[in-house]
C-alpha positions in Angstrom: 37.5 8.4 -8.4 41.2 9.8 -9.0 43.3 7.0 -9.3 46.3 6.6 -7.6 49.3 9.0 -8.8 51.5 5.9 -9.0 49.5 4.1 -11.5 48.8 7.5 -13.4 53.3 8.6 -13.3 53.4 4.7 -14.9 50.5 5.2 -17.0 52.3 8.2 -18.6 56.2 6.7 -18.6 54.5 3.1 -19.9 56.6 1.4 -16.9 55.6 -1.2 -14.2 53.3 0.5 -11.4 55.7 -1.1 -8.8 58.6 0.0 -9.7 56.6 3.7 -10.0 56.0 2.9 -6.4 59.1 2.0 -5.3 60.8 4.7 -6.9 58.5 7.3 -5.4 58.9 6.1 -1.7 62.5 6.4 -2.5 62.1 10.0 -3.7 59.6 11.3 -1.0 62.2 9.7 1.3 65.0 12.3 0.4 66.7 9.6 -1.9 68.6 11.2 -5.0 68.3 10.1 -8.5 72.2 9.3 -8.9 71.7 7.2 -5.7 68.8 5.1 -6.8 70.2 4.4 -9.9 73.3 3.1 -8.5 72.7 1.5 -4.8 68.5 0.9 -5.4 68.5 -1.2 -8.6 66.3 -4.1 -6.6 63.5 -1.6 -5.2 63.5 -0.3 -8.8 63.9 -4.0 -11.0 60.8 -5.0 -12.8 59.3 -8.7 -13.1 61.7 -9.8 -15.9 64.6 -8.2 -13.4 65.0 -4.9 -15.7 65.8 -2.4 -13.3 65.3 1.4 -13.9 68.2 3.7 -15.4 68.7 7.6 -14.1 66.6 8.7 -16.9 63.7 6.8 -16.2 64.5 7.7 -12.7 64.6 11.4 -13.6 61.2 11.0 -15.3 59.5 9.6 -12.8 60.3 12.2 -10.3 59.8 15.0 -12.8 56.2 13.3 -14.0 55.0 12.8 -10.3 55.7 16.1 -9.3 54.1 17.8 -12.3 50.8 14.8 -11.4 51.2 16.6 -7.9 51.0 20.6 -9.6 47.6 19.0 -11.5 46.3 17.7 -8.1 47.0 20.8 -6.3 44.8 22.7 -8.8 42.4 20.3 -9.2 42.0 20.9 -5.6 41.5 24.6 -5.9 38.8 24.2 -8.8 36.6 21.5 -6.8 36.8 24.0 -3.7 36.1 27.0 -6.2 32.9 25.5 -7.9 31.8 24.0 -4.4 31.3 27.7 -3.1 29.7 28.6 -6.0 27.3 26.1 -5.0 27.4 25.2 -9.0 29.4 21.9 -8.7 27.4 18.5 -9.5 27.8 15.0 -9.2 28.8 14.9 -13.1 31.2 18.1 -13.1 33.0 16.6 -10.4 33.4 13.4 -12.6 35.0 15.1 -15.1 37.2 17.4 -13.0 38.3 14.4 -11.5 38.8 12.3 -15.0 40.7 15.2 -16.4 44.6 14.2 -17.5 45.8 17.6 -18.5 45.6 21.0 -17.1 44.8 22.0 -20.2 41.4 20.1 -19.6 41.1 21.2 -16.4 41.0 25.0 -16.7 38.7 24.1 -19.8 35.7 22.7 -17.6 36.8 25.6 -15.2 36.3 28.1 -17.4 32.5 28.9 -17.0 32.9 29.3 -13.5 35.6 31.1 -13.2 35.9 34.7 -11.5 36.2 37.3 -14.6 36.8 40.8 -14.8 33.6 42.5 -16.7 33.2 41.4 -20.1 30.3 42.6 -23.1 28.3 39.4 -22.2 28.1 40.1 -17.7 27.1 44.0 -19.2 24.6 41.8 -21.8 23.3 39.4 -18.6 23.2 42.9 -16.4 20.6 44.3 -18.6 18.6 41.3 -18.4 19.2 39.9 -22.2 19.9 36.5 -20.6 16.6 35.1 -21.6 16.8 36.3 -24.9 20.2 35.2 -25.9 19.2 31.5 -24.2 15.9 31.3 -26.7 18.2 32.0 -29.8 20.6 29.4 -28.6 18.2 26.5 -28.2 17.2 27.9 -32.0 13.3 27.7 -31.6 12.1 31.1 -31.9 11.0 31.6 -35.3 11.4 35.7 -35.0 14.6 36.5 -32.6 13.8 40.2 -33.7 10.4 39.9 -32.4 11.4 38.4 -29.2 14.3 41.0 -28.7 11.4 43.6 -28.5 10.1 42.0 -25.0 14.1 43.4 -23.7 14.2 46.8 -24.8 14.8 49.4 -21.6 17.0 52.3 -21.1 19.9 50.8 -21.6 18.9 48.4 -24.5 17.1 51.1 -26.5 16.6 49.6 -30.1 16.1 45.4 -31.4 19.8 45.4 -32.8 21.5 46.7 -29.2 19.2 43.6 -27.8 20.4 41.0 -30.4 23.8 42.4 -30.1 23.5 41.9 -26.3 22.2 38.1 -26.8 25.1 37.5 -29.4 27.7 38.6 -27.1 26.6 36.3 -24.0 25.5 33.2 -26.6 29.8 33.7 -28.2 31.4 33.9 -24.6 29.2 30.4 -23.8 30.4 28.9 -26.9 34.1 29.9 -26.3 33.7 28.4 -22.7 32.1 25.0 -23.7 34.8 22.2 -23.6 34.0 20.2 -26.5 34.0 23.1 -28.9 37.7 24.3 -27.5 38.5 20.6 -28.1 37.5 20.6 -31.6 39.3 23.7 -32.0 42.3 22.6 -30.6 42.0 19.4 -32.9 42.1 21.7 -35.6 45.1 23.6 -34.9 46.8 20.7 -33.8 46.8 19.0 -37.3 46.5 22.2 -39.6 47.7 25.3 -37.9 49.8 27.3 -39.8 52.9 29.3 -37.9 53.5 32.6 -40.1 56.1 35.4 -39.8 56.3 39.2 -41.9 58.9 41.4 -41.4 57.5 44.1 -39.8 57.4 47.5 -41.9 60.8 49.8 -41.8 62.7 46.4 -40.2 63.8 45.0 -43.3 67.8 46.9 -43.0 67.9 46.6 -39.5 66.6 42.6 -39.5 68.6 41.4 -42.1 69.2 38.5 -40.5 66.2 37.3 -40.2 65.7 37.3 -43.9 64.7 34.0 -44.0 61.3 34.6 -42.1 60.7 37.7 -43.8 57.5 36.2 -45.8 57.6 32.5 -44.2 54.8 29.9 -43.3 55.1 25.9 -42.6 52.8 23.6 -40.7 53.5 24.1 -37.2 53.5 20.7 -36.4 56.3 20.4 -39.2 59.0 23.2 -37.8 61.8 22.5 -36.7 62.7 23.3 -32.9 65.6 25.3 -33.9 63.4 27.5 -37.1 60.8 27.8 -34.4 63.3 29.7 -32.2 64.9 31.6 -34.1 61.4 33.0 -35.4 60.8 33.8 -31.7 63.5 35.5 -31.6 63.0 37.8 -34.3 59.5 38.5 -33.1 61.3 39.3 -29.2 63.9 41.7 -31.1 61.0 43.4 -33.2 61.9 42.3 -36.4 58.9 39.9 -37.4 55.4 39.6 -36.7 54.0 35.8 -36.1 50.5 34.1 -35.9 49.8 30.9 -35.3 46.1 29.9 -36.6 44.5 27.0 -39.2 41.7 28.0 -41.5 39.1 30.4 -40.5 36.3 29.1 -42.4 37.0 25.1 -40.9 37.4 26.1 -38.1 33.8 28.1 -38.1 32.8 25.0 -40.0 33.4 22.9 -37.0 31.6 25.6 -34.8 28.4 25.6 -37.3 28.4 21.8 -37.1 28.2 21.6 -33.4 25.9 24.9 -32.5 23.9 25.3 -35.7 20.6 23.3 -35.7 17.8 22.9 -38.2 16.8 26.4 -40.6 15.1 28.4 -37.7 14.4 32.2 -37.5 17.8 31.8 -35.1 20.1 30.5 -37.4 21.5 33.8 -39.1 22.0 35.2 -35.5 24.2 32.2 -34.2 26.0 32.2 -37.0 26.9 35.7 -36.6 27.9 34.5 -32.8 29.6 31.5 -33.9 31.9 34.1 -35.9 32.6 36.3 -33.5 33.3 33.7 -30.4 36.0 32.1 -32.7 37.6 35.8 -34.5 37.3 37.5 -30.5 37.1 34.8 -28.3 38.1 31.5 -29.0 41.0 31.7 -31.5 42.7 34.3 -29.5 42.9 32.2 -26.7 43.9 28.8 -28.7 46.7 31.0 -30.5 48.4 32.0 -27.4 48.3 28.3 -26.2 49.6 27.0 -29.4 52.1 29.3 -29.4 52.9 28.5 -25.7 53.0 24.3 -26.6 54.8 24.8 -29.7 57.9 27.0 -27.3 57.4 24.5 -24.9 58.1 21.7 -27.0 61.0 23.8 -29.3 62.2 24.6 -25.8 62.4 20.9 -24.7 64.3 19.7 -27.8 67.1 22.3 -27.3 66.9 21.7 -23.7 67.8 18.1 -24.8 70.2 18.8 -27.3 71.9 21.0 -24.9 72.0 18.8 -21.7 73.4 16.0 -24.2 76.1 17.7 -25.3 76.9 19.0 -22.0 77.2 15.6 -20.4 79.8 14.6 -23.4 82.1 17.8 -22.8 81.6 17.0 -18.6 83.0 13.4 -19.2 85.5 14.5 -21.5 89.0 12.9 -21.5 90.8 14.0 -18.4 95.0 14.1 -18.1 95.1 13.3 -14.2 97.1 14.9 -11.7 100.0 16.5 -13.6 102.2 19.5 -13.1 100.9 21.5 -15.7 101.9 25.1 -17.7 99.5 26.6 -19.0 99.0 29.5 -21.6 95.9 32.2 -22.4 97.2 33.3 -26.0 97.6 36.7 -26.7 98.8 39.6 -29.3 99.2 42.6 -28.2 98.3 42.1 -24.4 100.7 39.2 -23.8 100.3 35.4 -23.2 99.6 35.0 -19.6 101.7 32.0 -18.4 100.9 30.1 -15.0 102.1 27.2 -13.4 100.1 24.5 -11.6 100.9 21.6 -9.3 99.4 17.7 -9.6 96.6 19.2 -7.6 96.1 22.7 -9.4 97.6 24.6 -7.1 98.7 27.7 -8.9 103.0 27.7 -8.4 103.9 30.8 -10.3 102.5 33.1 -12.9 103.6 35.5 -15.6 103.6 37.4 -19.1 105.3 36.9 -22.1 105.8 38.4 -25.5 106.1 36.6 -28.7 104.9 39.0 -31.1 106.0 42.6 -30.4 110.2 41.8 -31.6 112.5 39.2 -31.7 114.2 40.5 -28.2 110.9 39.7 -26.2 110.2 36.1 -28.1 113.9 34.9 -27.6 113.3 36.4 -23.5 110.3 34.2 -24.0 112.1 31.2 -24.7 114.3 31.4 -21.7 111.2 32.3 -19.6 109.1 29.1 -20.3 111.8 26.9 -20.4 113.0 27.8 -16.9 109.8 27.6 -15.6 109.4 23.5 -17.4 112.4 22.7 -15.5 112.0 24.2 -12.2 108.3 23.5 -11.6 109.2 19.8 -13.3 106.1 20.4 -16.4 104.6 17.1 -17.3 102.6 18.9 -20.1 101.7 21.9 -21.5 97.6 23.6 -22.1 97.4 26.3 -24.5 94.1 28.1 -25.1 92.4 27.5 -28.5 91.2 31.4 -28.8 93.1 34.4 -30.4 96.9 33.7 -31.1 96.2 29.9 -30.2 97.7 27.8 -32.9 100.8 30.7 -33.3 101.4 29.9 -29.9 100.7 26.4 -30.0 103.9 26.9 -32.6 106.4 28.3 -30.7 106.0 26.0 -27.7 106.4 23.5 -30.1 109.4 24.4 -31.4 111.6 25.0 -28.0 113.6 22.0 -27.0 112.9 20.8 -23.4 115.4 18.2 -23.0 112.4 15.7 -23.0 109.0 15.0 -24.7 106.3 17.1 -23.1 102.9 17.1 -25.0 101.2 19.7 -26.1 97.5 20.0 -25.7 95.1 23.2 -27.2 92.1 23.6 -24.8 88.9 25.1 -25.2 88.5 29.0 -23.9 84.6 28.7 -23.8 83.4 30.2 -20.2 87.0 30.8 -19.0 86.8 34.9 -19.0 83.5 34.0 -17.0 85.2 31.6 -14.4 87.6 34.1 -13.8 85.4 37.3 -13.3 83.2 35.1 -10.8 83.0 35.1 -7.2 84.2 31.3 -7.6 87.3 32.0 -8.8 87.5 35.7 -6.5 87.4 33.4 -3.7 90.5 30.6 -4.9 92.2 33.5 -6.4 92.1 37.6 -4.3 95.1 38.1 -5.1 95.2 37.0 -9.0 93.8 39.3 -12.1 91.0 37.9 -14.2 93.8 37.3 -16.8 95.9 35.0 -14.4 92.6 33.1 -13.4 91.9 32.3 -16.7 94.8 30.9 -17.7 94.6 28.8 -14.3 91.1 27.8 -15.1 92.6 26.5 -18.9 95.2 24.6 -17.1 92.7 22.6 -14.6 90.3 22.1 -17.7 93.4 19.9 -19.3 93.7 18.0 -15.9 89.9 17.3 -14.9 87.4 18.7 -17.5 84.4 18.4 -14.9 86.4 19.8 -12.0 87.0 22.7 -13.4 83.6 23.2 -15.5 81.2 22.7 -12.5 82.3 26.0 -11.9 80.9 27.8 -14.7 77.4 28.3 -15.4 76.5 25.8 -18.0 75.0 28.4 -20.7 78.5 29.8 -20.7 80.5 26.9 -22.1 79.4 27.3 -25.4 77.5 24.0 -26.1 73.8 24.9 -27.1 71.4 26.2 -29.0 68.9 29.1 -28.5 70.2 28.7 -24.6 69.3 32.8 -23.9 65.9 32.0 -25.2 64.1 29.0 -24.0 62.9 28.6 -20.7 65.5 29.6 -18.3 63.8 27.7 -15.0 63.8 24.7 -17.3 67.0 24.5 -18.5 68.6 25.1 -15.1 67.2 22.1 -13.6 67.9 19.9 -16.6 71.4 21.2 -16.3 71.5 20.9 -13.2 70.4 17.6 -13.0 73.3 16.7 -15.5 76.2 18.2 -13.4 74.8 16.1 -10.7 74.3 13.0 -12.7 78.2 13.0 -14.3 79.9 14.1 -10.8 78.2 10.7 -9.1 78.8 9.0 -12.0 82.6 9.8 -12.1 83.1 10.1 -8.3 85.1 13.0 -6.5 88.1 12.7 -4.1 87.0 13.6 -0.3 90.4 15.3 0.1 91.1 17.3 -3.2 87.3 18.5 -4.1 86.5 22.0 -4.3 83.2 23.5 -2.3 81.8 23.9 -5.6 82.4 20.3 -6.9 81.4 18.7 -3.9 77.7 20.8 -3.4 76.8 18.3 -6.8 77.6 15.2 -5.0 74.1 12.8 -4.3 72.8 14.3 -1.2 75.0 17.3 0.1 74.2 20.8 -1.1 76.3 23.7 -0.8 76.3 24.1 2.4 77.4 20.5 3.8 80.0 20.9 0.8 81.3 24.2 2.7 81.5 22.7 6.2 83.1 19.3 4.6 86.3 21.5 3.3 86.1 23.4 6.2 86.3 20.3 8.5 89.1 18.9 6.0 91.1 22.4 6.4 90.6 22.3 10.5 91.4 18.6 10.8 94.0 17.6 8.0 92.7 14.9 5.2 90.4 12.4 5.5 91.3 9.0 6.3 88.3 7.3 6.4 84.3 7.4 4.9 82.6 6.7 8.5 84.9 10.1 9.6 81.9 12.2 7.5 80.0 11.5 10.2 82.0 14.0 12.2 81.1 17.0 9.5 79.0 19.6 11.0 75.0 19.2 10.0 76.1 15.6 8.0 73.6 13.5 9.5 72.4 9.6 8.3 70.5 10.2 5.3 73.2 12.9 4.0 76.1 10.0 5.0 74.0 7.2 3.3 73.3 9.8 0.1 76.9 11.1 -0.2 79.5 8.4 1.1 79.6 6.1 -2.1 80.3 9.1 -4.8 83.1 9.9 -2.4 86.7 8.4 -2.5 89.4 8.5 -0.3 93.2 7.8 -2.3 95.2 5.8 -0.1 92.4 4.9 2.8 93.4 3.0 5.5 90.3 0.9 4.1 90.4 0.2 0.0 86.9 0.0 -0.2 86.9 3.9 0.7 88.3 4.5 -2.6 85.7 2.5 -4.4 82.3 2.6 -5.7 81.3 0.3 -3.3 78.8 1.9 -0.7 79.9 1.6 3.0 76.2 -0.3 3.9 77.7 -3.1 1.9 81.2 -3.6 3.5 80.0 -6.4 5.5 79.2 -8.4 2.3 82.9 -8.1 1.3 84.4 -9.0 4.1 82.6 -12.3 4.6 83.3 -13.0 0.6 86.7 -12.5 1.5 86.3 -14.5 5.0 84.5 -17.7 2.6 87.6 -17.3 0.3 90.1 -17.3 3.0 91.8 -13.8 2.3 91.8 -9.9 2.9 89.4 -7.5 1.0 93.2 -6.4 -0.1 93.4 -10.0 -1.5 90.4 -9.9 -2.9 90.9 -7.0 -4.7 94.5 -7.5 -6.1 93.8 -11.2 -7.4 91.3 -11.8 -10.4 91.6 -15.8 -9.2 89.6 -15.1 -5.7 86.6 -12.9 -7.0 86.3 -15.8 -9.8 85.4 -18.4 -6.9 82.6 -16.2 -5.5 79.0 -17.3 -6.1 77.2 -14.0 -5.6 73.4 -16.1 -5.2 75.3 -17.2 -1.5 75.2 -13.5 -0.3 71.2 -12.7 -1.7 69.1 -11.3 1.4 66.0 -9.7 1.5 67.1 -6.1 0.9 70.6 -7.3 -1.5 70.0 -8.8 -4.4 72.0 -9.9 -7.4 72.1 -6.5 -9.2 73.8 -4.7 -6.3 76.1 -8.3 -5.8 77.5 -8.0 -9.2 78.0 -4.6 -8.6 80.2 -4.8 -6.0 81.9 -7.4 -7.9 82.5 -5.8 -10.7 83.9 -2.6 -8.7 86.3 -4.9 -6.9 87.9 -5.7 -10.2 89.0 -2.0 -11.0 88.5 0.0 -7.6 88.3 4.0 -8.0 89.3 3.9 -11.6 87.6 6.5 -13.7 85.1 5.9 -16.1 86.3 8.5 -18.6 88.4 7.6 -21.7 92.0 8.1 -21.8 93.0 11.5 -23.3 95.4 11.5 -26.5 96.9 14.3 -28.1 95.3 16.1 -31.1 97.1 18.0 -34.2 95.4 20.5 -36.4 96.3 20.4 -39.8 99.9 22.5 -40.5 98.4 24.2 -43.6 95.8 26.3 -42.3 95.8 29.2 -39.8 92.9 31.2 -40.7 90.1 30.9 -42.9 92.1 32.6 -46.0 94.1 29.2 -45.7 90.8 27.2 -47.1 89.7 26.3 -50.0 87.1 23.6 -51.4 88.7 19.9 -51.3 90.9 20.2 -47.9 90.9 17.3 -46.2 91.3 18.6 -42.7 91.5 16.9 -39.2 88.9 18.3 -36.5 87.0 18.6 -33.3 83.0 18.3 -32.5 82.8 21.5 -30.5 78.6 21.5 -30.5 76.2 19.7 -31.6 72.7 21.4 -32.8 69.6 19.5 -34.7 70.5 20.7 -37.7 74.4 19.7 -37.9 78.0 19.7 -36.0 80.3 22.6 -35.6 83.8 21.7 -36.2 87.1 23.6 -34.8 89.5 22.9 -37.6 91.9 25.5 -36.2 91.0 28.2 -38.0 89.1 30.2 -35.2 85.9 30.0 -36.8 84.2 26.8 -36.5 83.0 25.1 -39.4 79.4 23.4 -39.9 78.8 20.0 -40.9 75.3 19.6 -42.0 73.1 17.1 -40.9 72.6 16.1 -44.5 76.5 16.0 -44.7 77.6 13.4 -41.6 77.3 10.2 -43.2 76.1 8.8 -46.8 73.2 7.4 -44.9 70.2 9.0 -43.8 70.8 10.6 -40.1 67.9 12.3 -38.3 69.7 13.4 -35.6 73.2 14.1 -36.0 74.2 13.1 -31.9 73.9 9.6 -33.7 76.7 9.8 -35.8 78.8 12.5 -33.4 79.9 13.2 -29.9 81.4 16.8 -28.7 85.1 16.3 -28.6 85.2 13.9 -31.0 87.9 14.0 -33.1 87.0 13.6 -37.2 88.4 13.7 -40.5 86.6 16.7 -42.9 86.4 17.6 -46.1 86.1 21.5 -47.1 83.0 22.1 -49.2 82.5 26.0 -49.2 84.0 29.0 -47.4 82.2 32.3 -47.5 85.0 35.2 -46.3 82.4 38.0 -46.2 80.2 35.8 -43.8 83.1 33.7 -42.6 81.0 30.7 -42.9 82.8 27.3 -43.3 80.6 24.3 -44.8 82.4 21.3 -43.9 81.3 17.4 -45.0 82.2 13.9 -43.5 81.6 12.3 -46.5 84.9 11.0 -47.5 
């Protein structure tokens, strides 16, 4: 008997079966993650009151749908071997015991439909018998037997033994327990080796390192394991995965070899040739299929965390902003944006053609601070960034305005999109850029929900892992840092508001469309009123959303609208408003949340609310503070070993952080060289946008390689 796919998703996650349960039911009731997480935490609390985080939540609903995939095929095999008449009472038990569908197609495998092989032509001409009396090892002269099964089309005793050899090797390559033992093998001593491939060695050269490489596969690396991939995709390398031949016939030998028969000489030559033609074949490409899997997984991770830091990085607010894509010869393109990113005005200008055009410069961008009212000033960190970064700092506006250099990464791909098409018909890519630089200074995640997430310039290997999989964990992190931030119901684009728990890019189309027809939004219960936003969308959607300035505070709070009632009758017991309740510290102390526990509320939602009624709306992101590179340095030629530099984490890979010191060419900090202790995974010690204090160990101008160290 299967058992339940509750208990087998908690089984495999080590959590408590009931809050499995619960969390499923949520799930195959159209709940989100981000919602369970945040307005579910008593269907999900355990005995001792633990209640489940989006991770966990994320796990479960990826583990139960992959149990689902197993139980689909599991299905399909039962029916398959059914028809076949072939499936007994003990079969079924172990199709039905299996865990893996790696297991699964194992038993499978003798009965599955296949194309014509050497053993069906061997079983055609009736060598069956023969090959099953040299498997059960008791015929004491397999060359005298093979006589009995000579015919047309087996004409001599060595055609007949060849025959039997052939069906006895594709039995032992389907028989489970040998393919385990196999697997066993490679599992704890395959070795993954790569050879340049002959006339590649020019053309390859940067793949030098794998030219004549092996390692444990067990042992490598994530990131080595990719990059061998790719140098086997580009045609430089040739890789195999396999243990040792002779153990791994060993193991055969120890399991199909019996006694010193007549027989013994012939299995063993079948033994040899299941595992060389058959069985290693086969265990290779799965190996090699587990081991991507797995590389792929880690990057996956490495990526999705350092996208989540650069989503929830610092934002500035709504300020009127000018902002600048650096250029040379081209031109710095030069736009102006409102508090709400509205572009104002746009332009070029010249400061390194002549003097003429830098001093017309001046005049330009300071007429444009005073008569669009510039609260600060973005700058792109790409070519010409820090010379620019220089001249803005040394025009006098009358008043401080900072100063802030902002990542380029993805911007040229915002602006060629049909995202940015649609905001902007009228605008060139160039203008659009710059536009996209100045939002990215004002709300980081606003503005990057709008690229595709491989384009920002945070991972590793992202072109070459597994492109389905690293959509959805991306995807599943936009989602998780847009609910866990909030959006504004009146200021969101489409494309910010499609991430939101429970809408989807169409009910994120007809909600701006409803806002442009109908003015802004005044209240939460007026989404009701959105085309195609029925209950469970409302109940999904309506506590990520805020509403500045709603005629009801609580519409600009994390609070969820199914709880208002609790808040009003806490602020009914303490004799006030909710306004009250809000503004004075000395009214939510005298609450006793254990008064307002009910079947479906419990504590963990109570202190919730209470704890969003001391700082309604406010966003969870750190405050943002200016950052200086170091005066000194302007290109790599500027370096040399000792500098102690300032700098920023601009990605983090398993094997170290690249640093933007201002130089245009990130530097790497090793793994080995971000602490004086022992750090095994360098997202530990560092965060993307961090800001940190380097030391310059080596620079390489012909490879324009920068080794940077934290040890100070």
């Amino acid at each position: 008997m299967i058992q339940p796919i509750e208990q087998r998703v908690a089984t495999a996650l080590g959590l408590n079966s009931r809050q499995v349960a619960n969390t499923i039911a949520l799930l195959d009731g159209g709940a989100t993650v981000p919602f369970i997480a945040r307005y579910r935490k008593e269907a999900t609390a355990s005995a001792d009151r633990a209640h489940l985080d989006e991770v966990q939540i994320a796990a479960i609903k990826d583990t139960y749908q992959k149990l689902q995939e197993l139980d689909k095929r599991r299905e399909a095999i039962l029916k398959s071997i059914d028809e076949q008449g072939k499936l007994s009472p003990e079969l079924r038990q172990k199709i039905e015991a299996a865990g893996s569908m790696t297991d699964l197609e194992d038993l499978y495998l003798p009965y599955k439909p296949k194309r014509k092989t050497r053993a069906t032509i061997a079983i055609e001409r009736g060598l069956e018998p023969l090959a099953n009396l040299i498997y059960l090892q008791r015929e004491a002269s397999p060359e005298r037997a093979a006589e009995r099964y000579l015919n047309e089309q087996v004409p001599s005793v060595a055609d007949a033994l060849q025959g039997a050899r052939d069906i006895i090797a594709e039995r032992i390559n389907e028989d489970a327990d040998a393919r385990q033992r196999i697997r066993l093998l490679f599992e704890r001593e395959a070795i993954i080796r790569s050879v340049v491939k002959k006339g590649k060695e020019t053309e390859g050269i940067k793949f030098k390192d794998y030219y004549d490489f092996a390692e444990p596969l067990r042992r490598v690396p994530s990131h080595r394991l990719l990059a061998i991939r790719r140098g086997e995709t580009e045609g430089f390398l040739s890789v195999g995965i396999s243990p040792d031949e002779e153990a791994a016939i060993e193991r055969l030998e120890r399991q199909f070899l019996r006694g010193a028969s007549g027989c013994k000489e012939q299995m063993a030559l079948a033994i040899r040739d299941s595992y060389k033609r058959l069985m290693k074949p086969s265990i290779e490409t799965e190996f090699d299929n587990l081991s991507k899997e797995k590389a792929d997984q880690e990057a996956i991770r490495i990526f999705a965390d350092n996208l989540r830091q650069l989503l929830l990085s610092p934002p500035m607010g709504q300020k009127r902003v000018l902002a600048i894509d650096p250029g040379y010869r081209t031109g710095c393109k030069v736009v102006c944006l409102d508090a709400q990113g509205n572009l104002l005005a746009d332009t070029v200008i010249h400061l390194f053609m002549s003097e003429g055009q830098k001093q017309q410069a001046t005049e330009t961008v300071k007429k444009l601070v005073q008569q669009h009212k510039i609260e600060a000033i973005a700058i792109g960190n790409g070519t010409a960034g820090r010379e620019t970064e220089d001249f803005i700092k040394s025009l006098n506006f009358g008043t401080t305005i900072p100063v802030f250099m902002v990542s380029e990464q993805g911007a040229s791909v915002y602006s060629a999109s049909d995202v940015a098409r649609q905001e902007f018909p009228k605008q060139d890519v160039t203008v659009r850029g710059a536009v996209s630089i100045g939002r990215r200074l004002m709300d980081p995640l606003a503005e990057l929900v709008k690229i595709d997430p491989k384009s920002i310039g945070v991972g590793q290997y992202q072109h070459d892992v597994d492109q389905n999989a690293l959509k959805h964990s991306l995807d599943g992190v936009v989602e998780s840092c847009v609910n866990q931030v909030g959006v504004s119901l009146n200021t969101a684009s489409a494309h910010l508001l499609q991430y939101v728990s429970g809408l989807g890019p169409q009910l994120a189309k007809n909600i701006v469309e409803y806002r442009a027809a109908n003015g802004a939004f005044i209240s939460r219960e007026q989404l009701k009123k959105v085309p195609r936003l029925g209950p469970k969308a409302f109940e999904q959607s309506a506590g990520f959303l805020r509403i500045d300035g709603a005629r009801n505070p609580l519409d600009n709070s994390a609070v969820h609208p199914e709880s208002y009632g609790i808040v009003e009758r806490m602020a009914k017991d303490a004799g006030s408003t909710v306004i009250d309740l809000i503004k004075k510290p000395e009214l939510r102390k005298q609450i006793k949340p254990e008064k307002y526990v009910t079947d479906t509320v419990g504590l963990p939602t109570l202190r919730d609310i209470l704890a969003e009624l001391e700082k309604p709306g406010r966003d969870p992101r750190e405050q943002l503070s200016v950052f200086e590179y170091d005066e000194r340095v302007r290109s790599i030629d500027d370096l040399h070993e000792g500098m102690m530099l300032p700098g920023v984490v601009t990605n983090i890979t398993a094997f170290g952080a690249f640093v933007d010191i201002g130089v245009k060419q990130d530097g790497l900090v090793h793994v080995s060289q971000l602490s004086h202790q022992y750090v095994s995974d360098p997202r530990q010690v560092v965060s993307v946008h961090q800001k940190v204090k380097v030391k310059v160990l080596e620079v390489d101008l012909q490879r324009k390689r920068i080794a940077l160290t934290m040890k100070i």
